[in-house]
C-alpha positions as CSV (number, residue, x, y, z in Angstrom):
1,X,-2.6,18.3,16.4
2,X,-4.3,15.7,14.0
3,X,-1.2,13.5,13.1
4,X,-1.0,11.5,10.2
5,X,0.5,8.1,8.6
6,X,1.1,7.8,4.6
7,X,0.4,3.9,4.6
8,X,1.6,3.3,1.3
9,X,4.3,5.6,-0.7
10,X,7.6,4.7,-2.9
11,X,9.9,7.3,-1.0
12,X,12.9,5.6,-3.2
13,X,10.6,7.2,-6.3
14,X,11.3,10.8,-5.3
15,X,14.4,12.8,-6.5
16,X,16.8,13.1,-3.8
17,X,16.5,16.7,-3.1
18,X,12.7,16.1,-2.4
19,X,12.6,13.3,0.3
20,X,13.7,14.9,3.6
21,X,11.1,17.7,2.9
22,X,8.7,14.6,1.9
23,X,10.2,12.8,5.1
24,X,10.3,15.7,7.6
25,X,8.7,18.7,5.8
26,X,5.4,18.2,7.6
27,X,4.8,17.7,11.7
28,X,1.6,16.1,11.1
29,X,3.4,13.2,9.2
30,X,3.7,10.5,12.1
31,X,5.2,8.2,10.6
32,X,5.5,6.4,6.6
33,X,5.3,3.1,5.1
34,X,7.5,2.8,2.0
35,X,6.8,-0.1,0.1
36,X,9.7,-1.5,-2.5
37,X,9.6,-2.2,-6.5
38,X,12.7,-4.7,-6.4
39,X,15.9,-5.6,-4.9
40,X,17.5,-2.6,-5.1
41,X,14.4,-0.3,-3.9
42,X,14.2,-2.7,-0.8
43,X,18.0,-2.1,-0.3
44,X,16.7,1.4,-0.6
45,X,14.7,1.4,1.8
46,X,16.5,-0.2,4.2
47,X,18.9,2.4,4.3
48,X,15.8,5.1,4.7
49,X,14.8,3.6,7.3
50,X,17.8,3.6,9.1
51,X,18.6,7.2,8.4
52,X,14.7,8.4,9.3
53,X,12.8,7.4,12.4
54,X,9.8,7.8,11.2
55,X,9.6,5.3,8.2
56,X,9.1,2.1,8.1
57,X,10.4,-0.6,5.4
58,X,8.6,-3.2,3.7
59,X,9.7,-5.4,1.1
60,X,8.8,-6.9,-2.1
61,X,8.5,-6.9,-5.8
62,X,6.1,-4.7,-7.8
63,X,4.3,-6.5,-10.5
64,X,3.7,-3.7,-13.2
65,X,6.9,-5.0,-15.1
66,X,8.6,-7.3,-16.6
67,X,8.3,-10.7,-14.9
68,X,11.9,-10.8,-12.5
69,X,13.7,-13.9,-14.3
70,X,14.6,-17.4,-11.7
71,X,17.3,-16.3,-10.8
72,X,16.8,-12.6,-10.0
73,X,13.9,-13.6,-8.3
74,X,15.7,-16.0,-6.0
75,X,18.6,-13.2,-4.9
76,X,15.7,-11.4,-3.9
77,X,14.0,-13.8,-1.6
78,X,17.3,-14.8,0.0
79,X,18.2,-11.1,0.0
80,X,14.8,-10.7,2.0
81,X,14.9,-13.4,4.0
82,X,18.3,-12.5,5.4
83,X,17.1,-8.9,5.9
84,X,13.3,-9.9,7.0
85,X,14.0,-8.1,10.4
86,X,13.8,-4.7,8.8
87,X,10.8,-4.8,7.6
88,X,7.5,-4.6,9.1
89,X,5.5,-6.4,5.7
90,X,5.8,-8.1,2.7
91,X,5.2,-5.5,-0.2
92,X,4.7,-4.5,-2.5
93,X,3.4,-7.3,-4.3
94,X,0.4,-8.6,-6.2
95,X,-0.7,-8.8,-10.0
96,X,0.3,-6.7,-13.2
97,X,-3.3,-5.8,-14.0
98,X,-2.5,-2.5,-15.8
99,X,0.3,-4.2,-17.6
100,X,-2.2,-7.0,-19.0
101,X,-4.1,-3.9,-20.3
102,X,-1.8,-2.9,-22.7
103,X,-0.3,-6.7,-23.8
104,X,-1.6,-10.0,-23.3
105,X,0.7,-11.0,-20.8
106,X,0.5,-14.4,-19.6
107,X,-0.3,-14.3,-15.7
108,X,1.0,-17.5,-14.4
109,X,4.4,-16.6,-13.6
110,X,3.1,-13.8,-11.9
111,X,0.3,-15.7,-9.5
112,X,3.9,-18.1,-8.7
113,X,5.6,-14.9,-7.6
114,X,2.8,-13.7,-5.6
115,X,2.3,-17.0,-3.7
116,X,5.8,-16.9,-2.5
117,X,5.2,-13.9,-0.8
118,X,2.0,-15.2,0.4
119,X,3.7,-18.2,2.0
120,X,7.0,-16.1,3.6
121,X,4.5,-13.2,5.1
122,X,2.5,-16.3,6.4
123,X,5.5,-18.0,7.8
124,X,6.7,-14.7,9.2
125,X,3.8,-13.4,10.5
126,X,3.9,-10.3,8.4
127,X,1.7,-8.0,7.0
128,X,1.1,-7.9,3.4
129,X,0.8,-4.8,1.3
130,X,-1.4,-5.9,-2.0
131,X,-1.3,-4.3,-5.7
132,X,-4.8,-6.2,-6.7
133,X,-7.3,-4.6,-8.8
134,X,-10.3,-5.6,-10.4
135,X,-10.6,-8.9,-11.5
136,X,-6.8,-9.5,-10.4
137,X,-8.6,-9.1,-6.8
138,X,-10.4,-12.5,-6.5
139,X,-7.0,-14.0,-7.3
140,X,-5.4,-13.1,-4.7
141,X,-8.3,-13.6,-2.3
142,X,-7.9,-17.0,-3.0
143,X,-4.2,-16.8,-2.5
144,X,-4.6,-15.2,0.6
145,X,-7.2,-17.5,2.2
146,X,-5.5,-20.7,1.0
147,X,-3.1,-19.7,3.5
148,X,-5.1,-18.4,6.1
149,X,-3.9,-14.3,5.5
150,X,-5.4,-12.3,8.2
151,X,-3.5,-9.1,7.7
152,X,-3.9,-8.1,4.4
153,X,-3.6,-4.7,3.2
154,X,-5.3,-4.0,-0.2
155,X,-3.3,-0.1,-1.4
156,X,-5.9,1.9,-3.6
157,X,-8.3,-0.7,-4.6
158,X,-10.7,-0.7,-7.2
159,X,-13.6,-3.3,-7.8
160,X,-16.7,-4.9,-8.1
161,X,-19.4,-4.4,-5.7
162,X,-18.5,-8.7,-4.9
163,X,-15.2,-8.2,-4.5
164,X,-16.0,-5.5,-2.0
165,X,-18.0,-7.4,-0.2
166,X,-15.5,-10.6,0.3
167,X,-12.5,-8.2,1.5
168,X,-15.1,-7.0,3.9
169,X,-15.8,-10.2,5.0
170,X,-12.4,-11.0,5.6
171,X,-11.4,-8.3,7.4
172,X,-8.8,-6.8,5.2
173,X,-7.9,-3.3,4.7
174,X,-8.0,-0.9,1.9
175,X,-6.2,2.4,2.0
176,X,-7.8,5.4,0.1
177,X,-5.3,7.8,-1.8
178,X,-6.3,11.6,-2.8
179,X,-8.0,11.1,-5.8
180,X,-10.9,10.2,-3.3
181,X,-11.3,14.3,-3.7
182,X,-12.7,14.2,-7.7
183,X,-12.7,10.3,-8.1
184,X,-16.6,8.8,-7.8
185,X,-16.0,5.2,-7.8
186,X,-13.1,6.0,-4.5
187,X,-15.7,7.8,-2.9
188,X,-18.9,4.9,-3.4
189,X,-16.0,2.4,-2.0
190,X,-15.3,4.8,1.0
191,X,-18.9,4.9,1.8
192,X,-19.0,1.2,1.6
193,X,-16.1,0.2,3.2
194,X,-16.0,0.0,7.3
195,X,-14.2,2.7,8.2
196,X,-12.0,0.0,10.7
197,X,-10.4,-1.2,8.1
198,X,-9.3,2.1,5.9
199,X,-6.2,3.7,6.2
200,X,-5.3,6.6,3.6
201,X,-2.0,6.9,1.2
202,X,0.0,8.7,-1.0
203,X,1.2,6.2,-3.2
204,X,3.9,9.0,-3.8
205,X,5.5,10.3,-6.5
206,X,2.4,8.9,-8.1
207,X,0.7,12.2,-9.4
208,X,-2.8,13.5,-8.7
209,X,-5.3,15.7,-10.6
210,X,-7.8,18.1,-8.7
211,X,-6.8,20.5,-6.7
212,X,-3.1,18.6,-6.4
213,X,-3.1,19.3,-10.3
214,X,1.1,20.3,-10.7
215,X,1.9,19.7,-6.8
216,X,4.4,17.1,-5.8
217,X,2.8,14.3,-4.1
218,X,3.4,15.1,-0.4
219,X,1.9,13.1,2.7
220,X,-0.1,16.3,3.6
221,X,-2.1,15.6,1.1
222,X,-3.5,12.9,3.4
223,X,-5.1,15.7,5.3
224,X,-7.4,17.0,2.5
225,X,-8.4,12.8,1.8
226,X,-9.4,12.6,5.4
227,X,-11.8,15.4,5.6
228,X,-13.2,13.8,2.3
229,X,-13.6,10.6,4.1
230,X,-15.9,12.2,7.4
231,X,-17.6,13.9,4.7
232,X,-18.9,11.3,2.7
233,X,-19.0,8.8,6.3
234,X,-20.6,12.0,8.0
235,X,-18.5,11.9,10.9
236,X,-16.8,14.2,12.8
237,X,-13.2,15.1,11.0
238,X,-11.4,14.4,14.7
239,X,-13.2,10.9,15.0
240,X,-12.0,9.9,11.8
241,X,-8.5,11.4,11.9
242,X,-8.4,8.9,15.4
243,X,-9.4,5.8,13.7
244,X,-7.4,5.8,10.7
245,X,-4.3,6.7,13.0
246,X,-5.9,3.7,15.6
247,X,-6.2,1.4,12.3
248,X,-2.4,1.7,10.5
249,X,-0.4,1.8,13.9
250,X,-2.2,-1.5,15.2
251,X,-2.4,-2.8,11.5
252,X,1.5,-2.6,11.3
253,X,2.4,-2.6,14.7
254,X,3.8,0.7,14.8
C-alpha cells in the first residue's frame, strides 16, 4: 500500500463533524502535520494530537492577519515554550505577503515576530514550517541563515527562478499541494526542485479547483499530486511515493 503524509494542513480549520473522517477516513494517510494560526489553534492542536496518533503538532502564529499586539504575542511564546515538548516544529509562521496585497501594511513588526521564532526553533532544535512567498522569500532566507537554519520547510511556495535556486542551495524543503494538477508555475517548480527535498500537502480546508472543484480538502488528495509529481519528474509513481514518505518522516523525525 502506497502510504502517505499531509505535511502541512490546519486540521483545527475543519468543522467538527469532518476531522476524524479527515483524520482516519483514509488508510493510506500515515500520519499529519497540523500547523497552528494562534494560541488557541496551538491549544488546538495539542489536544488533537493527544486524541489522534497519527498527527503531529506544531506551533506558531500565521501571519495573514492582523499583527498579534505585545502582549498577546508574549502569552503565546511563554504558552509555547512551556508546551514546546508537544510539538515537533515551529509553525506556522513567516510573512503576510497576500495581506500586503490588498493594504500597505507596514512589514517590520512582522519580520520581529518571525525572528523570534527563528531564534526559539534554533535554540530548540526544531523544525520550522515557513509561509514565504515571492519577494517575502529572500527575507526570510536571510533570517534563516543569520541563524544558521538547516531544517526549514518552505509550505506551497511560489517564486522567482533566484529564489529557487538559493532554497536549493540551502537544502530546504518545499512541499507541493494539489493545485500542482492545473497550476503551471507548481509544476515548472516541481520539475526544478530535487525531488529530496519535496514533500506534498493539503494545506486543508484550503479549497482546490480542477478535478477537486466542490470536494472537501482531504489528505487523499495527496495521492492524485504524487502521480503528478513522477509525471512531470518521469519516474516511477512507487519510487516517488518512497521518497517523499523517506523525506517528511526524516525531515520531522517522525
Amino acid at each position: 500500500m502506497r502510504k502517505i503524509i499531509d505535511a502541512h494542513i490546519h486540521l483545527d480549520h475543519y468543522p467538527s463533524h469532518d476531522i476524524e473522517q479527515v483524520v482516519n477516513g483514509d488508510s493510506t494517510v500515515d500520519a499529519l502535520i497540523g500547523v497552528s494560526y494562534n494560541l488557541a489553534s496551538c491549544i488546538q492542536n495539542q489536544a488533537f494530537s493527544q486524541k489522534f496518533k497519527k498527527f503531529k503538532s506544531a506551533f506558531g502564529w500565521h501571519p495573514e492577519q492582523t499583527l498579534i499586539s505585545g502582549n498577546d504575542f508574549s502569552q503565546l511564546i511563554d504558552w509555547i515554550k512551556v508546551s514546546n515538548q508537544d510539538m515537533i516544529a515551529i509553525g506556522e509562521v513567516g510573512l503576510p505577503y497576500y495581506s500586503r496585497q490588498k493594504t500597505k501594511i507596514p512589514i517590520e513588526g512582522y519580520i520581529e515576530r518571525l525572528e523570534t521564532f527563528i531564534h526559539l526553533a534554533n535554540k530548540w532544535k526544531k523544525p520550522i514550517v515557513l509561509h514565504a512567498v515571492y519577494d517575502d522569500a529572500p527575507i526570510v532566507c536571510n533570517l534563516l541563515e543569520k541563524y544558521d537554519i538547516k531544517k526549514a520547510h518552505f509550505h506551497w511556495f511560489k517564486g522567482d527562478l533566484q529564489t529557487i535556486s538559493r532554497l536549493i542551495d540551502n537544502n530546504y524543503f518545499i512541499s507541493i499541494t494539489p493545485d500542482i494538477v492545473y497550476e503551471k508555475e507548481i509544476q515548472e517548480l516541481v520539475r526544478l526542485y530535487p525531488i529530496e527535498k519535496m514533500m506534498v500537502e493539503t494545506d486543508g480546508p484550503w479549497p482546490f479547483e480542477g478535478p477537486f472543484q466542490g470536494r472537501i480538502t482531504h489528505p487523499n488528495m495527496i495521492h492524485t499530486s504524487i502521480n503528478m509529481i513522477a509525471e512531470i519528474k518521469q519516474l516511477p509513481s512507487v519510487d516517488v511515493y518512497r521518497q517523499l514518505y523517506k523525506n517528511t518522516t526524516s525531515f520531522y523525525h517522525l
